[in-house]
Structures are given as structure tokens and as C-alpha cells.
N, C-alpha and C positions, 0 to 999 in steps of 0.2 A: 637285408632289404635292398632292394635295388630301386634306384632313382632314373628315370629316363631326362637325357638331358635334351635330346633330340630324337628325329626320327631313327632308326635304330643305334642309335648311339645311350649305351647304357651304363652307370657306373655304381660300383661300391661304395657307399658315401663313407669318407671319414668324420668323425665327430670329435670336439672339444666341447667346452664348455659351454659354448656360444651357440650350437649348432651345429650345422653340417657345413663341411669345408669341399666347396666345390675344388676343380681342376683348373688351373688358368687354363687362357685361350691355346698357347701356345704348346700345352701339352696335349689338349684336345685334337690340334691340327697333327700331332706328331702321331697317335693313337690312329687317329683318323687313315693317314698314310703307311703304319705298318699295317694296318687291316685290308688298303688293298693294294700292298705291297709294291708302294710307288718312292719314289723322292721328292722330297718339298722343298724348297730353302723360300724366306720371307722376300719379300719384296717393298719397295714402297716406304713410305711412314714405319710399317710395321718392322724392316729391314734397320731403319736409323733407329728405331727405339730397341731393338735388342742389341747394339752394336754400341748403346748410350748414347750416342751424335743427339738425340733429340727426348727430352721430356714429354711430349706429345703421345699418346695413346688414344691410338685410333677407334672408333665403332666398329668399323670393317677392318681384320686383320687379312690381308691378301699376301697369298703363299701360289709360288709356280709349281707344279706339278707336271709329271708325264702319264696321270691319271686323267680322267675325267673331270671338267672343268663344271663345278656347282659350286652353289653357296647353301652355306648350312648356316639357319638360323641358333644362334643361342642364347636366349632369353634374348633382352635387347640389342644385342651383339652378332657380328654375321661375319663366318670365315667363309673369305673367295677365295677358291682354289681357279688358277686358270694355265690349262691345258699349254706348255709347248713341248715340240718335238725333245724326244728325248738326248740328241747329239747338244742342242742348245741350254738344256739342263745341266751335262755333265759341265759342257763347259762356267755354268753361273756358277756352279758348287764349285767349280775349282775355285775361280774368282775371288768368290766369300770366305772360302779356307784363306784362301793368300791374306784377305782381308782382315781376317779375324785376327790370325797369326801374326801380327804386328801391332 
């Protein structure tokens, strides 16, 4: 059975006990960008909360992209993707490696 989570955005539901066990946001966005075969790294709120700096979880999780710059609604929850050139991507992704990496 397939569950549509969004506009062509479809998934295998996993089930337990309780239901169906959706995908967090941030697998969504990473699925989202191998499909049109872009790079993402997070940004913002959503940047300090995966990095832990911040207990905070955003509504809007917003991810840079050298794709197409939308928002995809998910259920109450909205991934912004916003478009920069891709020389200024490679260089955030180095940044946040550096970042992470320590």
C-alpha cells in the first residue's frame, strides 16, 4: 500500500504496533534531493538543531539547494528548499563538513 505524503511524494509505510511510522522531515528533504539529483545541507534553526546547538524544532525546516527553489507542504510542516548558485553550495558543504567534524 502506498501512502502519499505530498504532491508526488510517495512512500512505503512502515508499521508497528501503533500504526504507521512516517519518515522524519529530514529524510523527506534528503529523498526529495536525490530524486532531482541536487545537494542540500540545512540551514537556519534547522542547521543548529541537527548540529544539537539548539532544542528548537522548527515548522519550516529550510535546506539550500542548487535545485529549484519550493516549499513542499507536509502535513502541518513545510520543507523550504532555496535555490543558490551552485559554486556557493559547494563551498557551505565544505563549511559544515569542517563544522561537523569537530
Amino acid at each position: 500500500m502506498l501512502v502519499r505524503i505530498s504532491q508526488g511524494i510517495y512512500l512505503y509505510p512502515m508499521r508497528n504496533r501503533f500504526g504507521i511510522l512516517k519518515p522524519s522531515i529530514d529524510d523527506i528533504a534528503v529523498a526529495i534531493a536525490q530524486k532531482d539529483k541536487a545537494g542540500i545541507i540545512p540551514s537556519g534553526l534547522t542547521a543548529l538543531n541537527k548540529l544539537a546547538l539548539s532544542t528548537q524544532v522548527t515548522m519550516n525546516a529550510v535546506y539550500l539547494t542548487d535545485a529549484t527553489a519550493r516549499e513542499i507542504k507536509i502535513g502541518n510542516r513545510t520543507i523550504v528548499l532555496k535555490q543558490l548558485p551552485l559554486f556557493h553550495l559547494r563551498r557551505q558543504m565544505l563549511f559544515s563538513a569542517m563544522t561537523m567534524s569537530r
